[in-house]
TITI-689410 format. One record per atom (N, C-alpha, C, O): x, y negated, z. Coordinates in steps of 0.02 Angstrom, whole numbers, plus 50000, padded with zeros to 5 digits. Layout:
// residues N
XYZ ...
This chain:
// residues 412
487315428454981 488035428054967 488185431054900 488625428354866 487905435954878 487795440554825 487745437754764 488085438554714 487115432954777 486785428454723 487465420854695 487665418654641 487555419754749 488125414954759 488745415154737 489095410154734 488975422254717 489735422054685 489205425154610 489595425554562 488875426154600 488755428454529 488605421054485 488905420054431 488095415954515 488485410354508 489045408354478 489105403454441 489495412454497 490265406354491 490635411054452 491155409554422 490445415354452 490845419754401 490355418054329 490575418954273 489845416054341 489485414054270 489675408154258 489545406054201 489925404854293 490345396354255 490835397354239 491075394254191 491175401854272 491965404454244 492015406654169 492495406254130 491335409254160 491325411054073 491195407854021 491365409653965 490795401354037 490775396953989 491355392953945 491915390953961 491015392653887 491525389553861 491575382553844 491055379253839 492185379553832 492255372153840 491805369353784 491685373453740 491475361953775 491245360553729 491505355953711 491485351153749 491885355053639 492095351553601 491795345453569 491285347253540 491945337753560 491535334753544 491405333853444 491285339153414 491435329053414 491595329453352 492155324953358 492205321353408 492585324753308 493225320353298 492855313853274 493045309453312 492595312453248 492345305553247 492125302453300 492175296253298 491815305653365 491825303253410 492375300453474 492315296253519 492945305153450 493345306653485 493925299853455 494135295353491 494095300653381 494385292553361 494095285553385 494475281053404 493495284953384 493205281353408 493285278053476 493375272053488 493225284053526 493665281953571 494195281553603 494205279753661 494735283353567 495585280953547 495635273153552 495895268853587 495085273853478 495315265453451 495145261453526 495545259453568 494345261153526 494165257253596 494695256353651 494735250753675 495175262153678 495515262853708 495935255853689 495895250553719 496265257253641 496935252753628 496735247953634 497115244353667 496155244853616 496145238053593 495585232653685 495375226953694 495585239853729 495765235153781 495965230653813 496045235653849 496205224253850 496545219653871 496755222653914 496455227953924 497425220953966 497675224154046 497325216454070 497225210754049 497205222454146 496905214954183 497445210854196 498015212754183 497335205454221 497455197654224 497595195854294 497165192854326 498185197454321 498405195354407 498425189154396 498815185054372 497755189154427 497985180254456 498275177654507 497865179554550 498805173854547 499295173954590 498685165454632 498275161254614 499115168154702 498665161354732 498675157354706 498895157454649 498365150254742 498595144354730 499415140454737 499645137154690 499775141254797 500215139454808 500885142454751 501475140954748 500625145454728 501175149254674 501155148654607 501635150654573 500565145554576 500265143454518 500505136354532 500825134554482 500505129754594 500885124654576 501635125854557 501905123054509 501875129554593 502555128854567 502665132654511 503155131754475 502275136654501 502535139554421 502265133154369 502545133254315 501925129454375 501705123354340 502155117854349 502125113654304 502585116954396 503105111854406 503775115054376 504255111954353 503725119554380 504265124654318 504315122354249 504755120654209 503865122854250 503665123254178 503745115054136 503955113354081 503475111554193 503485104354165 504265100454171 504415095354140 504685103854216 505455103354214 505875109854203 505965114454243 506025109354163 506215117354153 506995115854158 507295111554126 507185118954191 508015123354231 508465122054170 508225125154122 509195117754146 509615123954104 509715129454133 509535131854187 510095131454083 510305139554071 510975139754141 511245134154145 511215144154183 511525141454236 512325143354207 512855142554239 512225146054134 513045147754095 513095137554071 513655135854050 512765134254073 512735129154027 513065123454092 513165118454057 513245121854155 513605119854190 514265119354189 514645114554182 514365126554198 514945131054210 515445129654145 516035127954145 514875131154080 515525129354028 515705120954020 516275118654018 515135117454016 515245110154031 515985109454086 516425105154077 515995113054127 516465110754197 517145113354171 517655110054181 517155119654135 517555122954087 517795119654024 518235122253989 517565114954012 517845111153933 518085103753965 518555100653940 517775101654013 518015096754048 518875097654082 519315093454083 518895104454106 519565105354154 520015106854137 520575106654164 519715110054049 520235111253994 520355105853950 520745106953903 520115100653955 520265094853924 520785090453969 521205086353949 520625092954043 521215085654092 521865091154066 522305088754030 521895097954083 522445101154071 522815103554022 523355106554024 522305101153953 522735103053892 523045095853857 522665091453837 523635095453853 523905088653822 523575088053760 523465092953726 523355079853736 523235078753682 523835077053636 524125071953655 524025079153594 524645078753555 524595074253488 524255075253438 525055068653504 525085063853468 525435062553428 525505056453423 525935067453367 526625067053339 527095071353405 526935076553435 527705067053415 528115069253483 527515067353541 527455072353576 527275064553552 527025060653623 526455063253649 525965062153613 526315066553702 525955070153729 525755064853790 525975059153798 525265068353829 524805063053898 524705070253927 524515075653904 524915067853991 524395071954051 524135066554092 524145060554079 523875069754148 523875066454208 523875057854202 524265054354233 523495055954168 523535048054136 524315044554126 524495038654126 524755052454116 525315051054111 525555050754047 525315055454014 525975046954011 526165047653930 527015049053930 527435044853943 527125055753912 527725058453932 527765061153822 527325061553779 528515062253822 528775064653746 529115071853741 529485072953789 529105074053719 529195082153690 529965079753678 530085074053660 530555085253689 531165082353654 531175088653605 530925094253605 531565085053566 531615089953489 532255093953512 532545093153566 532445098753458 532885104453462 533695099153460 534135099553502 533685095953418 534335090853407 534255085853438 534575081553408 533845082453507 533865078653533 534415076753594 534405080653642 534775072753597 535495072053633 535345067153668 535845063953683 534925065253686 534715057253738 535055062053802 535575060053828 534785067453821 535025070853896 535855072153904 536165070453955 536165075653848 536755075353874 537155067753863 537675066953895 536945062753823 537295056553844 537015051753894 537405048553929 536625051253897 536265048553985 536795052954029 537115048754061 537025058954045 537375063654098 537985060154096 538195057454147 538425059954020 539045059354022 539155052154050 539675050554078 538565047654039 538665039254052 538705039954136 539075036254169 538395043754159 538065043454227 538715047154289 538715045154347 539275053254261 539595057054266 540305050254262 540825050854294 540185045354225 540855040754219 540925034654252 540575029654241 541485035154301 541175026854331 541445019654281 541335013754294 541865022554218 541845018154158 541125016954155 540815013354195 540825020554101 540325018054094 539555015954134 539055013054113 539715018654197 539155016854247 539135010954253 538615007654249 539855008254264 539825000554292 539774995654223 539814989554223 539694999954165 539604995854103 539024995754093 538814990654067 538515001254110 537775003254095 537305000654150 536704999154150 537795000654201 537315000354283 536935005954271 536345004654265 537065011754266 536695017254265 536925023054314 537485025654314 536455024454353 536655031554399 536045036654383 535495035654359 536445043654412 536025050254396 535715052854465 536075052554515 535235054754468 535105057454530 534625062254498 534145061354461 535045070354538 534235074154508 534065077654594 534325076554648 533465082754568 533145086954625 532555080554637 532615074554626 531935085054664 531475078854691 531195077354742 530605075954753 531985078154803 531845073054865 532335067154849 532105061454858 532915067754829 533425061054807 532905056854753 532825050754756 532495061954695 532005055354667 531555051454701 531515045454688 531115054554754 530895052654793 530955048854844 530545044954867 531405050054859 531885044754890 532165037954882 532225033654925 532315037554824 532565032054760 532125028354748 532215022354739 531185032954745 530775026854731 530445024654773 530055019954761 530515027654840 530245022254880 530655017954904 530415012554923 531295019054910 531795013854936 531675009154879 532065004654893 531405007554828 531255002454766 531735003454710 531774999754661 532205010554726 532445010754636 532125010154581 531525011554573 532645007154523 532085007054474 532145013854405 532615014854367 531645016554409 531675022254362 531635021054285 531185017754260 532045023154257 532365022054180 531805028454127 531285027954094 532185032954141 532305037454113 532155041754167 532305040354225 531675050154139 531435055654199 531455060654138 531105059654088 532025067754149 531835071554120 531725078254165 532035080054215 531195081354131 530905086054174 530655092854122 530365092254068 530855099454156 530545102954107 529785107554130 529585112454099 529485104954184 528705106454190 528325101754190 528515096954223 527895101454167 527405095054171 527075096254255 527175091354290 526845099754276 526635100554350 527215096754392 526985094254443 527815095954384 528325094154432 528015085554436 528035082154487 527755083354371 527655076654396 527195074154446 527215068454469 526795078654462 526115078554523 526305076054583 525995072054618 527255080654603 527595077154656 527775068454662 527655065054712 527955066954624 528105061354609 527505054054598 526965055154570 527625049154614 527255044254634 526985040854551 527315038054507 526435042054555 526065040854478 526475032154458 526765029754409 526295029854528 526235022454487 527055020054486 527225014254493 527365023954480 528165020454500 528315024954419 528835023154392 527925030354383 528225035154324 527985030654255 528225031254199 527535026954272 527195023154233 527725018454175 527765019054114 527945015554203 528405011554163 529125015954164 529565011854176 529325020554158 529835026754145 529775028454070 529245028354037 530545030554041 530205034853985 530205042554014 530745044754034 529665046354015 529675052654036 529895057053979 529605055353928 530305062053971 530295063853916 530505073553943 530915075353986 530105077653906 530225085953940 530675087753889 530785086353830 530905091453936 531545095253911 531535104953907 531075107953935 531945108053877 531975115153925 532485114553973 532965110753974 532325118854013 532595121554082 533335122354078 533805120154112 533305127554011 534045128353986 534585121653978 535175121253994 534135116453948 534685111853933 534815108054014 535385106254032 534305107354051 534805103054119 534985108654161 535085107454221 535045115054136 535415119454185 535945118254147 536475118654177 535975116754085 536615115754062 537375109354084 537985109954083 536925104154101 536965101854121 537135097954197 537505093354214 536835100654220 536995099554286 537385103854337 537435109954336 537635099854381 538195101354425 537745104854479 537905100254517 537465107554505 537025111954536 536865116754511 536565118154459 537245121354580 536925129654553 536245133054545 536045138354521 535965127654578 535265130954568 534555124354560 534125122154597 534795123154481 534275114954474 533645115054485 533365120554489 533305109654490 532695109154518 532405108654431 531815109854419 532755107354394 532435105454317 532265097754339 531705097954313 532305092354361 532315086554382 532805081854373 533275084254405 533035076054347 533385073654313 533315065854293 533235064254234 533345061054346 533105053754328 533685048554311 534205048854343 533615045654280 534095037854269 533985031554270 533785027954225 534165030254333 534055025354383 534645017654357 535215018454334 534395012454364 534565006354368 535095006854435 534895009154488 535745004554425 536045004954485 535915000154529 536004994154517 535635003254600 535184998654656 535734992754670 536314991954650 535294988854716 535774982754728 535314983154819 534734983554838 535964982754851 535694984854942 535174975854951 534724975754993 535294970254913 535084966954946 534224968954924 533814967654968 533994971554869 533454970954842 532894978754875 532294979354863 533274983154912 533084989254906 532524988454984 532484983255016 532274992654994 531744993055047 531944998955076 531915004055041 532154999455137 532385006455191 531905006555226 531645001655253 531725012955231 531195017855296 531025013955342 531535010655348 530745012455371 530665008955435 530875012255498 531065008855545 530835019755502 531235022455552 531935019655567 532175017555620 532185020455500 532945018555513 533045013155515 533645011955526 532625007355508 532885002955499 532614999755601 532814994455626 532245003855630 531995003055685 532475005655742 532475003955801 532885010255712 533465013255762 534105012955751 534595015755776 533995008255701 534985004455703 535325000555747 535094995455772 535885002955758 536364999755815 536814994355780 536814995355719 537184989155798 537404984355799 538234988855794 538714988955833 538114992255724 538764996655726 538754997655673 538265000455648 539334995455631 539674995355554 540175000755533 540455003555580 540325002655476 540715009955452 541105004355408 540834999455382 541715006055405 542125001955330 542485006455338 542765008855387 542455007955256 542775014255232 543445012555207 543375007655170 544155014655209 544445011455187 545225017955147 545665021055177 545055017555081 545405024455041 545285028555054 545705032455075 544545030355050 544245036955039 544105038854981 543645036754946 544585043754964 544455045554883 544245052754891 544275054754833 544105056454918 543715062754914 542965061454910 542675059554960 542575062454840 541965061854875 541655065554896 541085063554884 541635070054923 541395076854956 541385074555033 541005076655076 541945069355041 542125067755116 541595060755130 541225059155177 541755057855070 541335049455066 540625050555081 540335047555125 540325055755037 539585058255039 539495061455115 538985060155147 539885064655136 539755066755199 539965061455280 539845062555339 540245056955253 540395050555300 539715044955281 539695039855315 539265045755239 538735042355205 538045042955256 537645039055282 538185051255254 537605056155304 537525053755365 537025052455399 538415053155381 538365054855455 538335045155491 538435042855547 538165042055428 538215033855453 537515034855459 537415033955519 537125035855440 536245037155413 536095037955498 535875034755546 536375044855480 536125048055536 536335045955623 535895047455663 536895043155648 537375037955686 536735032955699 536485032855755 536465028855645 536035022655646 536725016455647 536805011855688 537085017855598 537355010055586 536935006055514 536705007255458 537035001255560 536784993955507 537064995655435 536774994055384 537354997355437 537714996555371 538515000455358 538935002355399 538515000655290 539215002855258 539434997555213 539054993655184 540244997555210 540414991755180 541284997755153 541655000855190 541304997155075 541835002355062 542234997755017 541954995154968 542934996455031 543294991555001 543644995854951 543625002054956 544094991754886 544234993554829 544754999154853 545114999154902 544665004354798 545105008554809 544825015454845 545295019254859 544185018054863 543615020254886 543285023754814 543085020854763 543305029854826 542925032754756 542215030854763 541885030054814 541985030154678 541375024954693 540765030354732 540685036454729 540375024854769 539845027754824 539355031754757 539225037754763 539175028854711 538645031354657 538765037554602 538415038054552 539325042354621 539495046754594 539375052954609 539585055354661 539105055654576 538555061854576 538785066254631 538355070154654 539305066354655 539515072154694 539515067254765 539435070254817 539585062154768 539475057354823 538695057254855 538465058754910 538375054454789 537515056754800 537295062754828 536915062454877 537525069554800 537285075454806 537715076054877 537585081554901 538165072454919 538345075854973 538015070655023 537765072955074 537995064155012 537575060455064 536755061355092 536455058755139 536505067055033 535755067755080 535225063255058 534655065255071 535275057355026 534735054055027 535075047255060 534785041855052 535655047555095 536035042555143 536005035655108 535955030655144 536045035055044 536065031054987 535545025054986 535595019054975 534745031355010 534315024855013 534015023855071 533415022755078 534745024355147 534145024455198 534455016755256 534195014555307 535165014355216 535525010655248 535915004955182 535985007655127 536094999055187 536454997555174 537274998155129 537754994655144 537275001955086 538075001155056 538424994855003 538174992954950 539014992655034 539194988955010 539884990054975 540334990655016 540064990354914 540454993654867 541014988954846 540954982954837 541534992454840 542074988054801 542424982054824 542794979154785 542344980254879 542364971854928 543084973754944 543274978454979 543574967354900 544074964454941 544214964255010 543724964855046 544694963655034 544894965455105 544724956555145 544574955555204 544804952555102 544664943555128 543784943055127 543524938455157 543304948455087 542904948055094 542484951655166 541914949555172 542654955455207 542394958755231 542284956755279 541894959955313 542474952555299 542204947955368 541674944955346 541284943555392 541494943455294 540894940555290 540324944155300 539784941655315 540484951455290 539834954455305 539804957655401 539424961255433 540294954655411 540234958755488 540064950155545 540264944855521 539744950155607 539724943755635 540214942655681 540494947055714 540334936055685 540914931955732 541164936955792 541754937855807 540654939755819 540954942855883 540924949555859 540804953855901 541024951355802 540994960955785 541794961655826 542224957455838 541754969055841 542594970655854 542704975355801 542294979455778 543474974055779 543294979155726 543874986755754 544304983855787 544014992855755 544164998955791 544255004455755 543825008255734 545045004855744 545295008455686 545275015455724 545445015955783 545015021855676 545105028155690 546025030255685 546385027655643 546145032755711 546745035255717 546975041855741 546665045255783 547525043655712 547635052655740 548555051355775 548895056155794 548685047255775 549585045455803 549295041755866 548905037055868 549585044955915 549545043455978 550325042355999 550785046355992 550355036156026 551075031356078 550935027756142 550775022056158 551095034656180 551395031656255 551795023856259 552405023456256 551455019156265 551745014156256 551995010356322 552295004956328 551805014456362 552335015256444 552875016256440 553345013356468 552885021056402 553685028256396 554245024856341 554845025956334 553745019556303 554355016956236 554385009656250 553955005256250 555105009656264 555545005156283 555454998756233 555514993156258 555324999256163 555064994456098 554534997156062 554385003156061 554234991956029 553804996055980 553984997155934 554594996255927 553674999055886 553945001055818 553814995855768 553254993455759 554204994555743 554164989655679 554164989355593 554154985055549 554204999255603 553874999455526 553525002955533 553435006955580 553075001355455 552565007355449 552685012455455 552275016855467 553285013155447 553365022555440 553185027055514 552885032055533 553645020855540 553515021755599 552785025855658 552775029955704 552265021355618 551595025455625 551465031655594 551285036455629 551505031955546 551535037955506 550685036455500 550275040655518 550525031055477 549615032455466 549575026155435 549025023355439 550035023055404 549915016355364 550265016455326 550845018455328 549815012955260 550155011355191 550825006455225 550855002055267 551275009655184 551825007255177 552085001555142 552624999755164 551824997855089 551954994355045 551724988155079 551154986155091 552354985355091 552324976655128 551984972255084 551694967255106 552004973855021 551694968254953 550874966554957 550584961654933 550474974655013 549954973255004 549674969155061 549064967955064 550114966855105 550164960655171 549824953455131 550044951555077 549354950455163 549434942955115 549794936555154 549744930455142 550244940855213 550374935555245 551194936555187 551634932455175 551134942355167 551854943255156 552134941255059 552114945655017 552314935255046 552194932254994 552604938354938 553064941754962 552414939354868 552734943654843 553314943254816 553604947854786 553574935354830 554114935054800 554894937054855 555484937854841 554434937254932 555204936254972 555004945654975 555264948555022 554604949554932 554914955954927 555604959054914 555844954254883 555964962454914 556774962854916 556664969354922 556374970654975 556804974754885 557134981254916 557524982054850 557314980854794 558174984554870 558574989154825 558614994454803 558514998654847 558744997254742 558465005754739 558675008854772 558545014854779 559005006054797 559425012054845 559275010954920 559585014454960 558835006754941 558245008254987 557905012654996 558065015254942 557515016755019 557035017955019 556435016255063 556545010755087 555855018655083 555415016255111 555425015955178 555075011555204 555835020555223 556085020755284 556515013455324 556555011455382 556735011455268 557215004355269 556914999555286 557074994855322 556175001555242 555904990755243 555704990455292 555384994655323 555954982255316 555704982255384 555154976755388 555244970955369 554544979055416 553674976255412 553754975155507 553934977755559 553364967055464 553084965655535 552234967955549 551764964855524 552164973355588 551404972355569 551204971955654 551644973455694 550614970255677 550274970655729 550234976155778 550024981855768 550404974155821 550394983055882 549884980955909 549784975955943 549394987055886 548614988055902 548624991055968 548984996055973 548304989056020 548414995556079 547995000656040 547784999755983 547855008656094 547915014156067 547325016056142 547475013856197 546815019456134 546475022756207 546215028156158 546175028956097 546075031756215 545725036556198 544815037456169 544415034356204 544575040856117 543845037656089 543225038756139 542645036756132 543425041756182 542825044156249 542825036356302 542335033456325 543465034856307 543335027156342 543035022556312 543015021956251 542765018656357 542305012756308 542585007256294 542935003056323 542235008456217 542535003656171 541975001056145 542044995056133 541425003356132 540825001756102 540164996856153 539584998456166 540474991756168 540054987256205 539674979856165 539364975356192 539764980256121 539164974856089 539254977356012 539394983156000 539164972755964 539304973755892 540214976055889 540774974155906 539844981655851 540694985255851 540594986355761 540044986255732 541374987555722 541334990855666 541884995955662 542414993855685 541905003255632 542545006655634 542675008455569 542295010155523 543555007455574 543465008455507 543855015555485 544365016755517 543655020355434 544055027155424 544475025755377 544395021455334 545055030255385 545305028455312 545485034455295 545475038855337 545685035755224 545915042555198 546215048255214 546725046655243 546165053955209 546755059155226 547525058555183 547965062255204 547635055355140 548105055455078 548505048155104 549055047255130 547955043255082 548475035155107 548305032555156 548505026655156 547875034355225 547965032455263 547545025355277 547225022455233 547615022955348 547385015055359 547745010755306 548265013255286 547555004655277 547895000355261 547974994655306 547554993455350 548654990055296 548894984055335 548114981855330 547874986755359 547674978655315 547314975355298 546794976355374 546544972255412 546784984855374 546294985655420 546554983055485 546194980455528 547254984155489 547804981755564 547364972155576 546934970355617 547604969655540 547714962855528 546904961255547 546844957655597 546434962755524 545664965155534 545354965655610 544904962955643 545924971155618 545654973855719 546224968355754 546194967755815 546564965755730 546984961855772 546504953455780 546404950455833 546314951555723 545914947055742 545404945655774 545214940355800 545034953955770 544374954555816 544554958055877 544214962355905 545274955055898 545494958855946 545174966455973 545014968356029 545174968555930 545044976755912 545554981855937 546074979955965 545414987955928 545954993455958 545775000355905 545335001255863 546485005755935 546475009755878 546185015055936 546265014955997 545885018955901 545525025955923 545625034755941 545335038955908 545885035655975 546465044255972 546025048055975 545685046256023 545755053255946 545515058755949 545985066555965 546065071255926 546205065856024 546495073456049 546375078856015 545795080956009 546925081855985 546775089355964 547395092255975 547915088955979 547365098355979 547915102556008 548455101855949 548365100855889 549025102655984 549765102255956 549925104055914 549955110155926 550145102955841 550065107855786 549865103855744 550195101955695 549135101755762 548755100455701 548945092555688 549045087655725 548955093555625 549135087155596 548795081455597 548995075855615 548145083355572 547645077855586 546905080455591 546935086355606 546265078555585 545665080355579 545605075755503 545945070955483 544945079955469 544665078255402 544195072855439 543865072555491 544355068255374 544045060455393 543405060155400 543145055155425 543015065555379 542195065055379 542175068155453 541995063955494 542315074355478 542545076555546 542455070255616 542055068855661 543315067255579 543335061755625 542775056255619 542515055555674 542515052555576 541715047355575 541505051955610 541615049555666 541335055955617 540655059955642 540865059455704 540465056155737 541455061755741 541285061755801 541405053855852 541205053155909 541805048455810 541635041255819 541105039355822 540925036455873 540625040455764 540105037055738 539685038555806 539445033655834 539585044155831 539085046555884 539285046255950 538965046756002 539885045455939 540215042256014 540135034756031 540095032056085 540135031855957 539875024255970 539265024755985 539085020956030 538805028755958 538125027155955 538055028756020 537695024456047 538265033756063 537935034856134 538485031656176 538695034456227 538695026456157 539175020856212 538545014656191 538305011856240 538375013356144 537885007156135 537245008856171 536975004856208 536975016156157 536445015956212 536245016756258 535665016556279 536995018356294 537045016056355 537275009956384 537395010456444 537385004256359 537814998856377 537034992456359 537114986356367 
């Protein structure tokens, strides 16, 4: 054991041996100039790195921008002078002094010049929408987003002039408090040429509206709705009727415009032509006569208190054997007109082709309509309301006729 650590304490003392530096560069260099070994990978991994190689990948940024210069090309207009394209659409820039928008409004706003232009306005884009599938024909579309045209039916914008606007100018413009920026000018439709829904045209009743001196159009547009919605065949509005195509008429009928029939402006000798042999025709009325209790009837208009007064507009009544003195007045003249009976609008009246006709809050039925229900041996209509009231508003009264006819026809 003795011998054995003296040993090791004698290696502990030696000292290191140094080689020469030339030997020692020598093998530096050798070092470096080694190769690293060479992983060779199986077989199955060497074909496909060889099928790599012989089709090599793009770059996967080189798609992406391709798909990127493409999507910025459908969405950036190419600009042509004024005339820009989207959407294989070719629409025009309007300039700062461009006035096409406010005189298209004022033409469209006048029924002078409507019926000189045949031009109507319709904005928002369910009434455009509306317009072009019923087969209006589109003129003129001003719009101030290009995205708004996406709503709208490509192949009907095509032959349009589209032209963008700012926002500012058809807010300026338009009679709506809160515009859609939408704004078309339409060819004024003609009912025989137009194409209606097939719903409606699948749930119409054998039941006619003739409008007769309705000059509110707030009331007209809302007597428009409620024919739509009723399911009558048709509207037929004789002279003297504020026109059906006037912006505030449009904007209150709903769309009513393109879902039925209107027939505008028609003489009082014309209107039988549009109703058939056996129509009845069934004047709304608010003067109710016990005609038990009265010993005679009444023999002037005044008498009713719901008819034009003026005997001249009679055609039985020639204008020359007219006669009043100034010192007449209208209480005096004495009119022969027709005593309509009188029922109540809940009894039935609505048993085959019926037509009713409203007339104004201001002038009332005219002789015309009497003479009308007397031939189609027709009757007048009472709507009960408590004592007091003078009358009901004429859109009021359609509405609750119109749906009283409609649920007497489908039940009968």
């Amino acid at each position: 054991m003795a011998a054995l650590m003296r040993s090791v304490f004698a290696c502990s003392r030696l000292t290191s041996v140094r080689l020469p530096v030339c030997v020692q560069v020598k093998r530096d260099v050798r070092a470096l100039r080694r190769k690293p070994l060479r992983i060779i990978p199986p077989e199955s991994h060497r074909e496909k790195r060889a099928k790599d190689v012989r089709e090599p990948t793009p770059p996967k940024s080189a798609p992406d921008k391709h798909r990127r210069d493409r999507d910025t090309e459908d969405k950036t207009s190419v600009q042509e002078g004024d005339t820009e394209r989207t959407h294989e659409l070719k629409y025009e820039r309007a300039r700062a002094e461009d006035k096409r928008l406010s005189k298209v409004v004022t033409i469209a706003k006048s029924k002078k010049f409507r019926e000189r232009h045949g031009q109507i306005l319709l904005e928002g884009q369910r009434l455009l929408i509306d317009a072009l599938d019923a087969g209006a024909v589109l003129q003129t579309l001003f719009f101030s987003r290009v995205d708004q045209l996406k709503a709208l039916p490509a192949e009907k914008l095509k032959k349009a002039n589209l032209i963008k606007v700012k926002f500012e100018d058809i807010k300026m413009w338009s009679d709506v408090i809160m515009p859609q920026g939408l704004m078309g000018i339409f060819g004024k439709p003609d009912h025989v040429k137009m194409t209606f829904p097939v719903v409606q045209v699948q749930n119409s009743l054998p039941l006619s509206l003739i409008c007769d001196n309705i000059r509110d159009p707030g009331n007209l547009g809302t007597i428009l709705r409620c024919a739509a919605g009723a399911g009558c065949n048709k509207v037929l509005l004789t002279k003297g009727c504020v026109d059906a195509w006037e912006p505030k008429v449009i904007r209150a009928g709903m769309g009513a415009h393109f879902r039925l029939p209107i027939v505008t402006s028609l003489e009082w000798d014309m209107v039988s032509n549009y109703l058939s042999e056996d129509t009845k025709v069934f004047l709304a009325d608010n003067f109710w006569q016990d005609i038990e209790q009265t010993t005679c009837p009444p023999n002037k208009a005044i008498d009713y208190g719901w008819i034009s007064s003026d005997p001249r507009r009679i055609q039985k009544i020639p204008e020359d054997d007219y006669y009043a003195s100034s010192d007449e007045g209208e209480d005096n003249i004495q009119q022969n007109i027709p005593n309509i009976p009188i029922q109540r609008y809940y009894e039935p009246w609505a048993q085959g082709p019926s037509a009713l006709v409203i007339g104004g809050e201001t002038h009332g039925l005219s002789l015309e309509s009497l003479l009308l229900a007397e031939n189609s041996r027709g009757r007048r209509l009472y709507i009960p309301v408590v004592p007091g009231i003078d009358s009901l508003n004429s859109a009021m009264a359609a509405s609750i006729l119109l749906f009283e006819g409609r649920r007497q026809l489908k039940q009968s």
